[in-house]
N, C-alpha and C positions, 0 to 999 in steps of 0.2 A: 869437777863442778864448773859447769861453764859460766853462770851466772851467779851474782852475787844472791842471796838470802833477801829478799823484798824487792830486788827488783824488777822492772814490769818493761815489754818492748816498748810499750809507749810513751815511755818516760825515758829509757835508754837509748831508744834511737836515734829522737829529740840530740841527748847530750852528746852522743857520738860524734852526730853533724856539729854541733856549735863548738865540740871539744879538738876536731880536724879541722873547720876552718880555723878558730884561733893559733893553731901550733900552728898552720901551715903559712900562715901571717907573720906570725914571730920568729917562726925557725926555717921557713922554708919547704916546702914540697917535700926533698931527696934527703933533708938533716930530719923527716919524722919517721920513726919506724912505728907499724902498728903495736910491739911492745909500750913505746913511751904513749902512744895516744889511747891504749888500755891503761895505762898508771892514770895516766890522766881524768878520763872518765872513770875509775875507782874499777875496774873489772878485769879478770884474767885477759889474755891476748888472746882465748882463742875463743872466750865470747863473742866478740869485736864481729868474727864470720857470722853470726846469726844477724845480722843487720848492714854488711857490706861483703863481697865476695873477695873483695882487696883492696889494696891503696891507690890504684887506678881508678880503679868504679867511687871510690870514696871522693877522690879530686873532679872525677865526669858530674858526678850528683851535685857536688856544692857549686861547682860553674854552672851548669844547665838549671839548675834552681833560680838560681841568682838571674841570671838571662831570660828565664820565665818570668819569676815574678816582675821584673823591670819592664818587659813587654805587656804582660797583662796590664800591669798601674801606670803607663802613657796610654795603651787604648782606653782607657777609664776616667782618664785625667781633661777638664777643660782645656779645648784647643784654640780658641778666636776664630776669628771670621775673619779675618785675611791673614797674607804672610808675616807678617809684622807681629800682630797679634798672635801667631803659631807659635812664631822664633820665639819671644819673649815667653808665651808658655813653656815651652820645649826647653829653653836655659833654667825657667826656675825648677820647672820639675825635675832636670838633671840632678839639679845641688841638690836639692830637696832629700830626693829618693836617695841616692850614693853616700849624703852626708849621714844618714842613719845607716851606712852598710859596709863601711870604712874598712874594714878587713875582706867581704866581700868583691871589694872592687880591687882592690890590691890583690888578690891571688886573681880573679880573674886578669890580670896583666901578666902580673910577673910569673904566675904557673900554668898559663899558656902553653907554654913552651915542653912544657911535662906531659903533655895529654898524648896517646896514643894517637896514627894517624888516623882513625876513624871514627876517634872523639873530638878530636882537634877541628873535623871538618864540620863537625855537629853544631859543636859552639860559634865555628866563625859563620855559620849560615844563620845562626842567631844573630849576631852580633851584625849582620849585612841585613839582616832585617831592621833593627833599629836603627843604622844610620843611615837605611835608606826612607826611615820617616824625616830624618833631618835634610835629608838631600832633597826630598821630595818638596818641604817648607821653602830651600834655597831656589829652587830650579821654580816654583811658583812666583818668589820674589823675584827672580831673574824674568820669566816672562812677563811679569806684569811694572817692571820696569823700577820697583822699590828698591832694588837693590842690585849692588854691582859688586861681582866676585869674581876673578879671572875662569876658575874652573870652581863646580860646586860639589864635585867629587873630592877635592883637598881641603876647600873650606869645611866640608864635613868633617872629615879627618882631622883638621886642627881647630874646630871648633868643639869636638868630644874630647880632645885631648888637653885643650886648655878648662875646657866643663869641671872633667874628673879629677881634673890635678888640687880642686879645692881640698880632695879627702885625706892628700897626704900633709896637708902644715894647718888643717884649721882643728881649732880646740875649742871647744865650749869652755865658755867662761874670758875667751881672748879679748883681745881688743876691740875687734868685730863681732855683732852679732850674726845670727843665720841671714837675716833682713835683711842687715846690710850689706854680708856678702854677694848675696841677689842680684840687689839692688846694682851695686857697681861693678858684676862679672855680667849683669844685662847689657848697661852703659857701654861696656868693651864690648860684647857679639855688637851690637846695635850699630855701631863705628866698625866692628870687624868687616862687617857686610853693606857696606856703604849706606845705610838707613839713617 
């Protein structure tokens, strides 16, 4: 019996994904075996194949998702009418969007490094299209004299990388709210990029 007694692909494949990204958050990539993430999602191990072909394909599908979705909701999302205005959208939509994906954005970091070489290349040609909507905002600001960054190929780079690192220590309910986090990771790009 491959599947359980009521359950339905479109209900299971749903859990599959949310039951692989969670373990692969808490436990890591290489410490899940499809056994433990069948226990997990309540189903023998070799249902699991009617909805992923392996733990490869299972880790390619939750990055390239995740990468998807992130791109479609900045193309969708208010941009401003100069760079200034950009930047500032573009910091808060980061927290925004990452802050609701917290496990999400943690394996896309740290299970990187897991993905085959011809999956690996998929995701980083995602991943170079989104910051090159942020490079595209800086090298605007650069030409129109708003703003001063030595190179805006690095400021990219350590302007996502200080973005994203809100999703590893903030907690709802903290000291800070989501506002305010915004508010004063804005404050900091604003000064990062001489504005």
């Amino acid at each position: 019996m491959a599947r359980k007694s009521g359950s339905h692909a479109e209900i299971t494949g749903p859990r599959v994904r949310a039951a692989a990204l969670r373990l692969f958050a808490r436990q890591g990539y290489a410490a899940v075996s499809m056994r433990s993430l069948a226990a997990e999602v309540g189903v023998q191990a070799g249902a699991l194949y009617a909805y992923t072909p392996d733990k490869q394909s299972l880790l390619f599908d939750l990055l390239k998702a995740h990468m998807d979705e992130l791109l479609a909701a900045w193309a969708e999302a208010p941009k401003g009418a100069d760079p200034l205005a950009r930047l500032e959208a573009f910091t808060r939509f980061h927290i925004r969007f990452n802050l609701e994906r917290a496990d999400a954005v943690f394996i896309s970091y740290m299970e990187l490094r897991n993905l085959e070489p011809a999956n690996f290349r998929a995701i980083e040609a995602l991943r170079g299209s989104y910051e090159a909507e942020l490079e595209a905002i800086l090298q605007a600001g650069q030409d129109e004299g708003v703003f001063a960054v030595p190179d805006t190929k690095l400021a990219t780079l350590a302007l996502i990388a200080m973005l994203t690192g809100v999703t590893t220590w903030y907690r709802e309910g903290g000291r800070l709210s989501r506002s305010d986090v915004g508010q004063i990771y804005w404050d900091m790009v604003r000064k990062a990029v001489g504005a």
